[in-house]
C-alpha positions in Angstrom: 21.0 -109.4 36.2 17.7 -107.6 35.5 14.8 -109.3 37.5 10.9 -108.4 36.8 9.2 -106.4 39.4 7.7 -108.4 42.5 4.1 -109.0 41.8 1.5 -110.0 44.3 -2.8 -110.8 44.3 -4.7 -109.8 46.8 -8.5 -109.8 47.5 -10.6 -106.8 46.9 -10.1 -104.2 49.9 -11.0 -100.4 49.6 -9.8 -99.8 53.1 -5.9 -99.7 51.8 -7.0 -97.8 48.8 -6.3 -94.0 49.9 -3.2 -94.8 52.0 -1.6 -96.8 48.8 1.8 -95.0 47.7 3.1 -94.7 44.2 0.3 -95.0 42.1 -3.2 -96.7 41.7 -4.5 -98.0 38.2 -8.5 -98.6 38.0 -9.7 -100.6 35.0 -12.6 -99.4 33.7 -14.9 -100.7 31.0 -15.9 -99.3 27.7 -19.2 -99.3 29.3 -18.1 -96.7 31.8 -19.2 -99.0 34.8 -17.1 -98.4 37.8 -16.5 -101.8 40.1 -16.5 -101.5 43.7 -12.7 -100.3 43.9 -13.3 -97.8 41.3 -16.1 -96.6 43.2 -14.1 -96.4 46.2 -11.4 -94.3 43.9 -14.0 -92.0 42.9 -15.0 -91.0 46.3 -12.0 -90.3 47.3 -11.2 -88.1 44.2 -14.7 -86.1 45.0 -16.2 -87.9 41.3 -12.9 -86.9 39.4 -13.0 -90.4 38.0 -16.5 -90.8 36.9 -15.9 -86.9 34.9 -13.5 -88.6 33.1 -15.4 -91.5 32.3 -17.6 -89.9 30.7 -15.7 -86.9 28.8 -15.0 -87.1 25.2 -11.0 -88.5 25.7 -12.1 -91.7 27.6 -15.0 -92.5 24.9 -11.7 -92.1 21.9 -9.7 -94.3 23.9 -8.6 -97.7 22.6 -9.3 -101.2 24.7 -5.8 -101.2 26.5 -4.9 -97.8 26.7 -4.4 -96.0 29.7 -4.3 -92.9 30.8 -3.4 -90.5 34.1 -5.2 -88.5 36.4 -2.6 -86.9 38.9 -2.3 -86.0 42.2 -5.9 -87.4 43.1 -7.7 -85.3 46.1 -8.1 -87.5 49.7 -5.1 -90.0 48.0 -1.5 -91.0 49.0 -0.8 -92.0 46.0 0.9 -89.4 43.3 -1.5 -90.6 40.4 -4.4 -92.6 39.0 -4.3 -94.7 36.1 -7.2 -95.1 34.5 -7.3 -98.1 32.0 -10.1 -98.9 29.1 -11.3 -102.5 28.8 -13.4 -104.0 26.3 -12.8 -107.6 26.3 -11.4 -108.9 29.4 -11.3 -112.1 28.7 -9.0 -111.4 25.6 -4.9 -112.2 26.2 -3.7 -109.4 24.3 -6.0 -106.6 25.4 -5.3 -107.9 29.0 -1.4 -107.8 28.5 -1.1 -104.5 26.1 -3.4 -103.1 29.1 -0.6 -104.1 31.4 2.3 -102.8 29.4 -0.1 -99.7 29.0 -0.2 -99.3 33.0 3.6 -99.9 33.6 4.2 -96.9 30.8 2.8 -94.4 33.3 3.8 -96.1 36.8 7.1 -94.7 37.4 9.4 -96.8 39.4 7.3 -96.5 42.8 4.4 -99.6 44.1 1.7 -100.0 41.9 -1.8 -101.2 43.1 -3.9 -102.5 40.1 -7.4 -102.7 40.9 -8.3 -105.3 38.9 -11.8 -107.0 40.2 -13.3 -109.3 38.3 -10.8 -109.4 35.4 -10.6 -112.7 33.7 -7.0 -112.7 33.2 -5.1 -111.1 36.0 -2.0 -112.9 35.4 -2.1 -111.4 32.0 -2.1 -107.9 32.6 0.4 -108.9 35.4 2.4 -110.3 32.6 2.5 -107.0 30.7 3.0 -104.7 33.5 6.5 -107.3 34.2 7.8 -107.1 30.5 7.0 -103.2 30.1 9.2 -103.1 33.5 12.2 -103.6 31.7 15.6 -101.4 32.3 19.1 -102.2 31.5 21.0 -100.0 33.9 24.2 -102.5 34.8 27.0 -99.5 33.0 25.2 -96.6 34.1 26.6 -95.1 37.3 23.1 -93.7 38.1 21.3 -97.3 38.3 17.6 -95.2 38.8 15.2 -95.9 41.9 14.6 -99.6 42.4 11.1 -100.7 40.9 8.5 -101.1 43.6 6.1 -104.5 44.2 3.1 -104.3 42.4 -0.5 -106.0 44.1 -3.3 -106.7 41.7 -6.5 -106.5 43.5 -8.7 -109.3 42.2 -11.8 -111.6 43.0 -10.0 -114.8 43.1 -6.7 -113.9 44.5 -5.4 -117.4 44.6 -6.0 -118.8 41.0 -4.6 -115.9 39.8 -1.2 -116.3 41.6 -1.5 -120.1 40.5 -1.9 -119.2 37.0 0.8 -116.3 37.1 3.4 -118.6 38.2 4.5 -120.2 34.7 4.3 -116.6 33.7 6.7 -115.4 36.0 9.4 -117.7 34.7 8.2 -117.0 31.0 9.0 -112.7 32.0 12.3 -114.3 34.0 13.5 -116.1 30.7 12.6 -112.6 28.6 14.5 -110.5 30.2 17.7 -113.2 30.9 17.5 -112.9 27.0 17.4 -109.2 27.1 20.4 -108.7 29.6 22.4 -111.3 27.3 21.3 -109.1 24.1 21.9 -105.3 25.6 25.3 -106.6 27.1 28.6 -104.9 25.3 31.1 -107.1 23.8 33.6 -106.6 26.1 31.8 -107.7 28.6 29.7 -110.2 27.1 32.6 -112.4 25.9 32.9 -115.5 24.5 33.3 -116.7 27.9 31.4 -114.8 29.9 28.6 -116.0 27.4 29.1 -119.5 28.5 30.1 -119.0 32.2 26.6 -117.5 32.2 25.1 -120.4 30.4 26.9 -122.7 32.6 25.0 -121.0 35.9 21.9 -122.0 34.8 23.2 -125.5 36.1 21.7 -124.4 39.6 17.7 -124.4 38.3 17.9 -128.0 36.9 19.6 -127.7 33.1 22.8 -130.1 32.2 25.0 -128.0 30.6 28.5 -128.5 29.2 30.8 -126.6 27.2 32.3 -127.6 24.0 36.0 -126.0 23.6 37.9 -125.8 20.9 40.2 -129.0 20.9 36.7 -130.7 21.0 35.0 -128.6 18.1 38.5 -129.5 15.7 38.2 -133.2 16.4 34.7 -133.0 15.5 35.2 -131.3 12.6 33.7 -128.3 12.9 35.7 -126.6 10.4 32.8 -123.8 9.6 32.4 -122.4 13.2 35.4 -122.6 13.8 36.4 -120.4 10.6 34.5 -117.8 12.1 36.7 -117.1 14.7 40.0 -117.5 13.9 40.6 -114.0 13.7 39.4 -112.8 17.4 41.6 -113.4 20.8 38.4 -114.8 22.4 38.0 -118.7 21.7 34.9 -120.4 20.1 32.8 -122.6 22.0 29.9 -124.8 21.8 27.3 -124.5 24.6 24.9 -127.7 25.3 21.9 -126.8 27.6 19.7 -130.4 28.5 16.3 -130.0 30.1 15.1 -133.5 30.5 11.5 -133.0 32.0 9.7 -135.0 30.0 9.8 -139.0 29.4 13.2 -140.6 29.9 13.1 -142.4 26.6 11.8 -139.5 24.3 13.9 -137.6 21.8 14.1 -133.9 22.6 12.9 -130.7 20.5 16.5 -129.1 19.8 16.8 -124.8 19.9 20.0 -123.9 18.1 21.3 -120.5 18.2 23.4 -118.2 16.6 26.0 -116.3 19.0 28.0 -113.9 17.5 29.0 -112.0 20.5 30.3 -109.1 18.1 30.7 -109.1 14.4 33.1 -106.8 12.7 31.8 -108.6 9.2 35.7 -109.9 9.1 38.0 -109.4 6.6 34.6 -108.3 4.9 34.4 -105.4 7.0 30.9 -103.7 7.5 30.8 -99.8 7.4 31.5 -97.8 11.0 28.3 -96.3 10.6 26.1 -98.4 12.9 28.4 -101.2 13.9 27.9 -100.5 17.7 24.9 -102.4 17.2 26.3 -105.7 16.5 26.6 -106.4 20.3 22.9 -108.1 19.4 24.1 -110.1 17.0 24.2 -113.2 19.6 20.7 -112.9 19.9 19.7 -116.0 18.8 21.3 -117.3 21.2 20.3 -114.9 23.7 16.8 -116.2 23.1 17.6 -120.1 23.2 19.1 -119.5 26.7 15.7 -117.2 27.6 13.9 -120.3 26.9 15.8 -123.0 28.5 15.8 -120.8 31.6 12.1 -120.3 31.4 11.2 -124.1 31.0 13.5 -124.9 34.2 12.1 -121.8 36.3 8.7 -123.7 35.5 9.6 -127.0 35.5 8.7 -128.2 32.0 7.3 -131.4 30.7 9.0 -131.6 28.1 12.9 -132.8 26.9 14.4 -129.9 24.8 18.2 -129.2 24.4 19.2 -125.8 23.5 22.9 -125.3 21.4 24.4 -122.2 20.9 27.5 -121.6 18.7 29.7 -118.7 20.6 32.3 -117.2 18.6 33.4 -113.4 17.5 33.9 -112.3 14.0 36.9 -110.2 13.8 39.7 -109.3 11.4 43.1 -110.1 11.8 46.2 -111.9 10.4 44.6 -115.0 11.3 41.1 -114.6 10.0 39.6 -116.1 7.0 39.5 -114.7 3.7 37.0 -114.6 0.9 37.6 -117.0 -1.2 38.8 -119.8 1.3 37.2 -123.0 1.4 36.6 -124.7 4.9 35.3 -128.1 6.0 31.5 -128.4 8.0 31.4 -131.2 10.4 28.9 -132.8 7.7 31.8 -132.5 5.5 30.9 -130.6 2.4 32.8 -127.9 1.3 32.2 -124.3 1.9 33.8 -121.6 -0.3 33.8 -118.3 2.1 32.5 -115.6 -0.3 32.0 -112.5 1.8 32.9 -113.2 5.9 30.5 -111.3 7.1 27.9 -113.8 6.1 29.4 -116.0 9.5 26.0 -116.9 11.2 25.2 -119.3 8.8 28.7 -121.2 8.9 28.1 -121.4 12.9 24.7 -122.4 12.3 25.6 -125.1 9.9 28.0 -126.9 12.6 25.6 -126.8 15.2 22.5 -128.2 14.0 24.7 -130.9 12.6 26.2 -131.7 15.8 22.8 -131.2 16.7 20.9 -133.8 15.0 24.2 -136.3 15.3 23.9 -136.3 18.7 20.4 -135.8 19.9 18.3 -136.8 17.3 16.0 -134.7 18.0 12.1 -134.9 17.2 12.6 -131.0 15.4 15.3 -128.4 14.8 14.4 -124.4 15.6 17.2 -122.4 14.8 17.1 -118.9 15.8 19.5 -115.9 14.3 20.0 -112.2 13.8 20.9 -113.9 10.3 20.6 -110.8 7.3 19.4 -107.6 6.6 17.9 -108.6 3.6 14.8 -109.7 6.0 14.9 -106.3 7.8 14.2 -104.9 3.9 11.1 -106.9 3.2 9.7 -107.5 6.7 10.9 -104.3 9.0 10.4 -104.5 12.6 7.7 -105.9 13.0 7.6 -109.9 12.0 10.5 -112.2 12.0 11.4 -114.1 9.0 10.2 -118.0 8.9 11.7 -120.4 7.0 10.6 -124.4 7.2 10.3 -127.2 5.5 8.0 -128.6 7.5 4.1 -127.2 7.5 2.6 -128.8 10.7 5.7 -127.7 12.3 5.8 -124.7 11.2 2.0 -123.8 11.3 2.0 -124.5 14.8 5.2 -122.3 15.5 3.0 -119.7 13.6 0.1 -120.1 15.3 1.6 -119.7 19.2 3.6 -116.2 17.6 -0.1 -114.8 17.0 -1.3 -116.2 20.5 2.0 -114.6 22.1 2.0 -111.5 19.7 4.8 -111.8 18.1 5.2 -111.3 14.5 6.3 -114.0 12.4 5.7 -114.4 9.1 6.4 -117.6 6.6 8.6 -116.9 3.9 9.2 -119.1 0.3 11.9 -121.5 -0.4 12.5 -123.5 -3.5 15.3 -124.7 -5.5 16.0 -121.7 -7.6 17.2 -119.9 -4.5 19.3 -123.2 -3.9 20.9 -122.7 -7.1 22.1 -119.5 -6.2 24.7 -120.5 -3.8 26.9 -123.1 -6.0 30.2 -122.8 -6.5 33.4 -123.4 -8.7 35.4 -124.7 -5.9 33.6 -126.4 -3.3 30.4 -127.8 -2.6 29.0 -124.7 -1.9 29.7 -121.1 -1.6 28.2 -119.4 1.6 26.2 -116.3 -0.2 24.0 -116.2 -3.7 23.8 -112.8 -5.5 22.0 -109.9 -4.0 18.7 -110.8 -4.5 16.9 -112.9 -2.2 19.3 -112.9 0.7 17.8 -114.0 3.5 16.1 -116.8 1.0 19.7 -117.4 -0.1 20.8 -117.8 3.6 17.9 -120.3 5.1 18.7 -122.7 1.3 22.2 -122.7 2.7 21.1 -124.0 6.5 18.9 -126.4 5.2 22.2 -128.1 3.6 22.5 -129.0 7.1 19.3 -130.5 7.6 18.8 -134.1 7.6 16.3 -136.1 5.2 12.8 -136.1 7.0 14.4 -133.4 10.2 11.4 -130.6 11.0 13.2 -127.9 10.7 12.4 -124.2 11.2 14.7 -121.5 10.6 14.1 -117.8 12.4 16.0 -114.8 10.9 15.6 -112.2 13.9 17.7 -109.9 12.9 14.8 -107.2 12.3 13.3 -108.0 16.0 15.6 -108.9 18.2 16.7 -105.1 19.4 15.4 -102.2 18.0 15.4 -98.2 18.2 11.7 -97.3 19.2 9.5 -99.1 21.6 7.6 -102.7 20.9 4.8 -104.1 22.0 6.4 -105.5 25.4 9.3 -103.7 25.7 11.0 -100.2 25.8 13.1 -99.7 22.7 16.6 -102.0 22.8 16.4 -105.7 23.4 13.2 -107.5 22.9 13.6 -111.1 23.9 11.1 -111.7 20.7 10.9 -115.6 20.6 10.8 -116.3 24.3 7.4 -116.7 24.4 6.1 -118.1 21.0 8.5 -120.7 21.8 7.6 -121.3 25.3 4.1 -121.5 23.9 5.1 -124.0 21.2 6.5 -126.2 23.8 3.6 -126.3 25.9 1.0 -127.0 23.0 3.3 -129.9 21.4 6.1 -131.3 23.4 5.2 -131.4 26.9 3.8 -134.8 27.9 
């Protein structure tokens, strides 16, 4: 299990500053004013720091970026970072500083003169999710990460405020680990034997096998899976935080610990990758582990469908029909389009047993939403506006990208069928549109409901905003956010 580095506040102190190990990171405004620790920093580099303030390459540095100075005269430590602020009382210049710092820290302690910074806990925030290493297969596991101590004015409301913080960067990279995990180690139960742990911070959690998920008809999921050795389950995570009598928020999750596309088969080319194609559930877990870490007020029950997609004598065809637990039909077009028939079983189930206030369904669902949106935003689909807007609205305060998609009935036209109630893919145009009409089948009259196609952000080849390039953990925090604006009590 990956953990985030050990961060610590601490009142202003020059005396510690020339002994310090590792490196030391100065932030330094646009302005060029140094702060007393900065000072202190450019005494000991003989005025090496206030040079660079004022060359040409700090003034064309961007709010955030960082840059270092190495092996600093009259210092212990191996480097200086040197960080531009503009606005430090903006979130995402304070946390895009902190990712900017823990680019260039190494693996050694990191002291973070930070002064009078308005949000310490941010940039503490960044420099945790930039941290991020997946190392568990690798025989060299690297040098451990050293502690990290922000030097600020008020050392105790920052370490108040970074507390919910700390859980949010705990339930991102739990998320991560889950995401970056190979599927034959990540199985289906493994999946829920880690799930079930999360028993010991506070969450009810109980495992649906399959005897259970056949007597409640859940003839869709289980269709999914009948081709792989590794059994299907249903995974119920309870937080219960908030007032006894109040209906939950539900997170649903798609868990496709590896999909071969089936009988469908996808190309060889690239199919390494769909070890992330659990990620939605990856990320419901992230966030039921973050609102126990911090203690939540707030009910919310996350469900993940766990099952893998492979081909075999047993698996189903195209052209089969299956049975949902709602108990429409489902002719099984192309096999390789499984998240929405575990999707479909789960938010039934769902809103059957919880009736929850909302649904949020979360899946590395198509590719079509990789085509129109890239990398950079997540596909959202609702049917719900104030929902919906307010999802949006806590994925720009956490910057992550999300962006609203159309639905209408043509699109739910596309997906009848012949021989059942429904076929589980339209044509090739519109496909992730095609894909949310068919989960909303499964939405009950006057049910919130967003849908969140991840399958363009949930792991990627090049670096994002928070994290090195692989597993994200994108949705950890918007939700968290969401939560915390509009559940908790």
């Amino acid at each position: 299990m990956t953990t985030p580095a050990r961060i610590t506040f601490a009142e202003v102190d020059i005396d510690p500053i020339a002994q310090t190990a590792g490196k030391v990171a100065v932030l330094v405004g646009a302005d060029g004013k140094l702060d007393k620790g900065a000072r202190r920093v450019n005494a000991l580099m003989r005025k090496a720091l206030e040079r660079f303030v004022q060359s040409e390459r700090f003034a064309k540095m961007k709010a955030g970026d960082a840059v270092e100075l190495a092996f600093p005269a009259n210092m212990a430590a191996d480097g200086v970072i040197v960080a531009k602020t503009q606005n430090r009382s903006d979130v995402d210049e304070a946390r895009k500083t902190g990712v900017s710092i823990a680019k260039l820290r190494g693996t050694g302690p990191l002291l973070v003169i930070a002064g009078t910074a308005v949000r310490p806990s941010d940039i503490a925030l960044g420099i945790a999710l930039r941290g991020y290493s997946f190392t568990d297969h690798k025989k060299d596991k690297g040098d451990a990460v050293g502690d990290v101590t922000l030097m600020v004015s008020k050392p105790e409301d920052a370490s108040a405020d970074y507390v919910a913080k700390a859980a949010v960067a705990q339930g991102v990279f739990f998320t991560r680990d889950l995401v970056s995990e190979p599927a034959n180690v990540l199985t289906t139960t493994e999946f829920a034997n880690r799930l079930v742990a999360l028993q010991d911070l506070g969450l009810k959690v109980e495992v649906l096998e399959e005897e259970e998920l056949e007597k409640l008809g859940m003839g869709s999921l289980l269709c999914v899976g009948l081709g792989s050795a590794s059994p299907s389950k249903v995974v119920v995570m309870q937080w219960e935080g908030g007032n006894k009598d109040d209906a939950p928020l539900a997170l649903v999750g798609k868990g496709v610990v590896f999909d071969t596309g089936g009988i469908s088969l996808k190309p060889a080319g690239g199919m390494e990758d769909m070890t992330m194609d659990m990620g939605g559930a990856g990320v419901v877990a992230g966030v039921m582990k973050t609102l126990a870490l911090r203690k939540a007020n707030a009910n919310v029950v996350g469900l993940v469908g766990i099952v893998e997609n492979m081909p075999s004598d047993r698996a189903t065809r195209p052209g089969d029909v299956v049975t949902s637990m709602k108990g429409d039909t489902i002719e099984v077009i192309n096999t390789d389009a499984e998240g929405r028939l575990v999707l479909a079983d789960v938010l039934w189930y769902a809103q059957e047993r919880f009736k929850p206030t909302g649904v949020i369904n979360l899946a590395t669902l198509t590719g079509a939403i990789i085509v129109g949106l890239g990398h950079e935003n997540a596909g959202v689909f609702s049917n719900d506006d104030t929902l919906c807007n307010a999802f949006l609205k806590s994925a720009v305060a956490e910057g992550e990208g999300a962006w609203r998609m159309p639905m209408g009935q043509a699109y739910d036209d596309m997906l009848k069928s012949q021989v059942a109630d429904m076929k589980n893919v339209g044509t090739r145009a519109a496909g992730s549109i095609t894909a949310a009409q068919f989960i909303k089948r499964f939405i009950q009259d006057g049910m919130p409901w967003i849908h969140l196609d991840i399958a363009g952000t949930a792991s990627i080849k090049e670096d994002s905003a928070y994290a090195p390039k692989g597993a994200t953990g994108w949705g950890v925090m918007s939700l968290n956010r969401l939560i915390a604006d509009t559940v908790e009590t």
